[in-house]
ChimeraX commands (.cxc) that place a marker at each C-alpha (Angstrom):
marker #1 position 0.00,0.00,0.00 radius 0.5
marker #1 position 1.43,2.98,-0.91 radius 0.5
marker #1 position -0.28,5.23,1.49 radius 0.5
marker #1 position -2.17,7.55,-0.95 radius 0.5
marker #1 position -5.64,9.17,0.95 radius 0.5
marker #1 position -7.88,6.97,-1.50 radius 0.5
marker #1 position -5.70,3.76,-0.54 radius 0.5
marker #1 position -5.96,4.60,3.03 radius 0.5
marker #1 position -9.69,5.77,2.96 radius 0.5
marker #1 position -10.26,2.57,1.65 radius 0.5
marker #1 position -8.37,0.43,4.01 radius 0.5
marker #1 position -10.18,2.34,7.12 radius 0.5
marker #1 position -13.50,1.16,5.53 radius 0.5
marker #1 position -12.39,-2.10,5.37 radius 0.5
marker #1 position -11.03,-2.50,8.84 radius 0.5
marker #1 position -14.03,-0.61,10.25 radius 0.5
marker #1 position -16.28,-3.18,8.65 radius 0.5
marker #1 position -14.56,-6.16,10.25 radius 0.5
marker #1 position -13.95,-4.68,13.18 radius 0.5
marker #1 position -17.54,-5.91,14.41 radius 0.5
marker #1 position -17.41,-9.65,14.76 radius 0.5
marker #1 position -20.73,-10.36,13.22 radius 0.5
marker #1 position -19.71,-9.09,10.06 radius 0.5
marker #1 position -16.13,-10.68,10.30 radius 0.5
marker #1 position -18.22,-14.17,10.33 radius 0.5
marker #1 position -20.60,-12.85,7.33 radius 0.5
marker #1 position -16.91,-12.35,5.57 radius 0.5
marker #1 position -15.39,-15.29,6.09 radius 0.5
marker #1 position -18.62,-17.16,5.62 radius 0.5
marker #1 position -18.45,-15.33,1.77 radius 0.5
marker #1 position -14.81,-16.15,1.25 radius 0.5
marker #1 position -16.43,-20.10,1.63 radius 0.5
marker #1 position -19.73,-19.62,-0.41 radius 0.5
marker #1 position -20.22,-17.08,-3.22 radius 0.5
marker #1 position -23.72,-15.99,-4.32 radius 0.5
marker #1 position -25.47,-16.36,-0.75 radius 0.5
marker #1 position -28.77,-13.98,-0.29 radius 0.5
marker #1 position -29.49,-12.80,2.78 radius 0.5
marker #1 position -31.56,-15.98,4.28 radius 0.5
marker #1 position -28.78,-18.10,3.00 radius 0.5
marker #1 position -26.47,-15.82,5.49 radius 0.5
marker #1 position -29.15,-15.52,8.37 radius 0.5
marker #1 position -29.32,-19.27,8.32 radius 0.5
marker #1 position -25.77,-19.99,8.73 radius 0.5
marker #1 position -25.31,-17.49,11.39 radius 0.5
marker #1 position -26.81,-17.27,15.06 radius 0.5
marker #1 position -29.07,-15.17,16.29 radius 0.5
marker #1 position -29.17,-12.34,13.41 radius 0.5
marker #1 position -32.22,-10.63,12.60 radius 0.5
marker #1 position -32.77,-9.60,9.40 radius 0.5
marker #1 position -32.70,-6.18,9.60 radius 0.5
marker #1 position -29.41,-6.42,11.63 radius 0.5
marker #1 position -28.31,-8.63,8.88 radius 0.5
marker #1 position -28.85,-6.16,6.33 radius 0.5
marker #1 position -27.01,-3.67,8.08 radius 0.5
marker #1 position -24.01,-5.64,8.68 radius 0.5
marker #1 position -24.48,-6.72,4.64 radius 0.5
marker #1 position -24.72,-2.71,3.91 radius 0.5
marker #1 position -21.56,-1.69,5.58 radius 0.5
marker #1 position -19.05,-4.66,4.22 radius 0.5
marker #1 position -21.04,-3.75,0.35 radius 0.5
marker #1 position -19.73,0.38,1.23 radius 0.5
marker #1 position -16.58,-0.96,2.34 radius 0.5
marker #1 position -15.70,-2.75,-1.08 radius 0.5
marker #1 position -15.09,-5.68,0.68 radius 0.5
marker #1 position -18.55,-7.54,-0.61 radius 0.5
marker #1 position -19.91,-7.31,-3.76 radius 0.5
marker #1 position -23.20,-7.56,-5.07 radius 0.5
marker #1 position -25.57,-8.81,-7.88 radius 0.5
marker #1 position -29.26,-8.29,-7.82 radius 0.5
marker #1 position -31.55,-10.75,-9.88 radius 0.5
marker #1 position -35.22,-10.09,-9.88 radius 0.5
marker #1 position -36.14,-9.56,-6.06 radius 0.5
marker #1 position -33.10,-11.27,-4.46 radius 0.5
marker #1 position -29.66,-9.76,-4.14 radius 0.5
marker #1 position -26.77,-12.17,-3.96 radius 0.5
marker #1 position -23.68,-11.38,-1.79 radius 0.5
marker #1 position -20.28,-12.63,-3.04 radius 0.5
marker #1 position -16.82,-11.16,-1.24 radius 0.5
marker #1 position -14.42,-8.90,-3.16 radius 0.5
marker #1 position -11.31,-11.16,-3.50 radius 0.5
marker #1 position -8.95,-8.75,-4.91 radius 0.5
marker #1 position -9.93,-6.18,-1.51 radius 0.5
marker #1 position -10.14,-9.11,0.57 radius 0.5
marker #1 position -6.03,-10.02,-0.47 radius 0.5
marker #1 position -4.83,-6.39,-0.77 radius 0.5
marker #1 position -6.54,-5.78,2.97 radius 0.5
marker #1 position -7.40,-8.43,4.68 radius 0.5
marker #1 position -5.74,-11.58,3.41 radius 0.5
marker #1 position -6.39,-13.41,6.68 radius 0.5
marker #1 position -9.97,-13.95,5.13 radius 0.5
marker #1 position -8.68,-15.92,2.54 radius 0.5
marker #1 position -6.64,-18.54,4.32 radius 0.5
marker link #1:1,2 radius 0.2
marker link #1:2,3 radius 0.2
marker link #1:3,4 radius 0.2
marker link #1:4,5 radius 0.2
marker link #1:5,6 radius 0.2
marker link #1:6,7 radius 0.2
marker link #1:7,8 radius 0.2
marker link #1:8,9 radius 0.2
marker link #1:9,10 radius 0.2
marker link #1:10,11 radius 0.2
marker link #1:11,12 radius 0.2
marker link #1:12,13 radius 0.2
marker link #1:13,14 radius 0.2
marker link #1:14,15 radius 0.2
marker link #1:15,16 radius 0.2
marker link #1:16,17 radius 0.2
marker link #1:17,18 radius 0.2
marker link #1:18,19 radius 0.2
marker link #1:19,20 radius 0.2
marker link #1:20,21 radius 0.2
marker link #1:21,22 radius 0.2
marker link #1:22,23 radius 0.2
marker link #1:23,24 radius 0.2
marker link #1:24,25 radius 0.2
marker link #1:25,26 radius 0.2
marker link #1:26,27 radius 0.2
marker link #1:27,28 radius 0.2
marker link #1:28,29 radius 0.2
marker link #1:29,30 radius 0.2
marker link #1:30,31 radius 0.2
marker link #1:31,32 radius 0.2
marker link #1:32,33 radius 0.2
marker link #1:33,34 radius 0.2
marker link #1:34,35 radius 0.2
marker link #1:35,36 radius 0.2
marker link #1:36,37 radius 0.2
marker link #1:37,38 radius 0.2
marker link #1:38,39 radius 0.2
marker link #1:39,40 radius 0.2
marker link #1:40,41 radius 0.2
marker link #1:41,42 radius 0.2
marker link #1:42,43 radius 0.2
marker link #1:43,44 radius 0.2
marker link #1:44,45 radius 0.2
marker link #1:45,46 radius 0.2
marker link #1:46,47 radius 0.2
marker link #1:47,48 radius 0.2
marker link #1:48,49 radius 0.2
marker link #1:49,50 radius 0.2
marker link #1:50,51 radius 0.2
marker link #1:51,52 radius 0.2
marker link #1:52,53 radius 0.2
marker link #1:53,54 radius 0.2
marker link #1:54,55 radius 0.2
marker link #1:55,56 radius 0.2
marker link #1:56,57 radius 0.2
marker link #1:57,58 radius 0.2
marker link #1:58,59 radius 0.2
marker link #1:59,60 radius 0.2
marker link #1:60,61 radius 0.2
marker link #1:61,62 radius 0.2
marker link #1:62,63 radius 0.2
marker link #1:63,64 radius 0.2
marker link #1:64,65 radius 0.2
marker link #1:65,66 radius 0.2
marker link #1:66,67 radius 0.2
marker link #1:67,68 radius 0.2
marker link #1:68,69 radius 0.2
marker link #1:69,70 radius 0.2
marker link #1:70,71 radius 0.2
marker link #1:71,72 radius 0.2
marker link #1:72,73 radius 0.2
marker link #1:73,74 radius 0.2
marker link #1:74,75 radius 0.2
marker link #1:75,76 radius 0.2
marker link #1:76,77 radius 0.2
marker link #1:77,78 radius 0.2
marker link #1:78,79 radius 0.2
marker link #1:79,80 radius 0.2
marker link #1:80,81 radius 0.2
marker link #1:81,82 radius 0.2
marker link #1:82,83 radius 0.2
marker link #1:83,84 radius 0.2
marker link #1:84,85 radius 0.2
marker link #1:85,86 radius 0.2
marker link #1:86,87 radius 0.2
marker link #1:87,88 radius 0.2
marker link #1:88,89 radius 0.2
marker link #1:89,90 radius 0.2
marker link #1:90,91 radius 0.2
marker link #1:91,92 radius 0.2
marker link #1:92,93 radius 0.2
view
């Protein structure tokens, strides 16, 4: 990283969106399982509502760290690989 303010801008977002453990486990779970909507996510994780879901979703999407792809009424949440190895590599081990 060479320090510029858009590198480091983004790398903030990115460690401010894993910083919260519930969206560290949505990440990792994505760096598993590509194309998971929401209930896919809820179901594999404890005790999430789904507005709290969607929140957590929300903030790794603005990050850059998720992507994702909308088809008719369900959105499908993949994670960003090439963010995910320039930032946080540990998510891909």
């Amino acid at each position: 990283m060479t320090g510029d303010k858009e590198e480091v801008n983004q790398a903030v977002k990115v460690y401010k969106a894993l910083g919260e453990p519930t969206r560290l486990k949505i990440a990792l779970l994505l760096t598993k399982e590509s194309n998971l909507y929401c209930a896919n996510i809820a179901s594999k994780l404890e005790n999430v509502a789904s507005s709290t879901l969607s929140h957590h979703l929300k903030q790794l999407s603005d990050s850059g760290l998720v992507e994702l792809r909308k088809e008719g009424t369900y959105i499908y949440y993949s994670i960003n690989r090439s963010i995910a190895e320039k930032y946080a590599p540990y998510l891909l081990n």
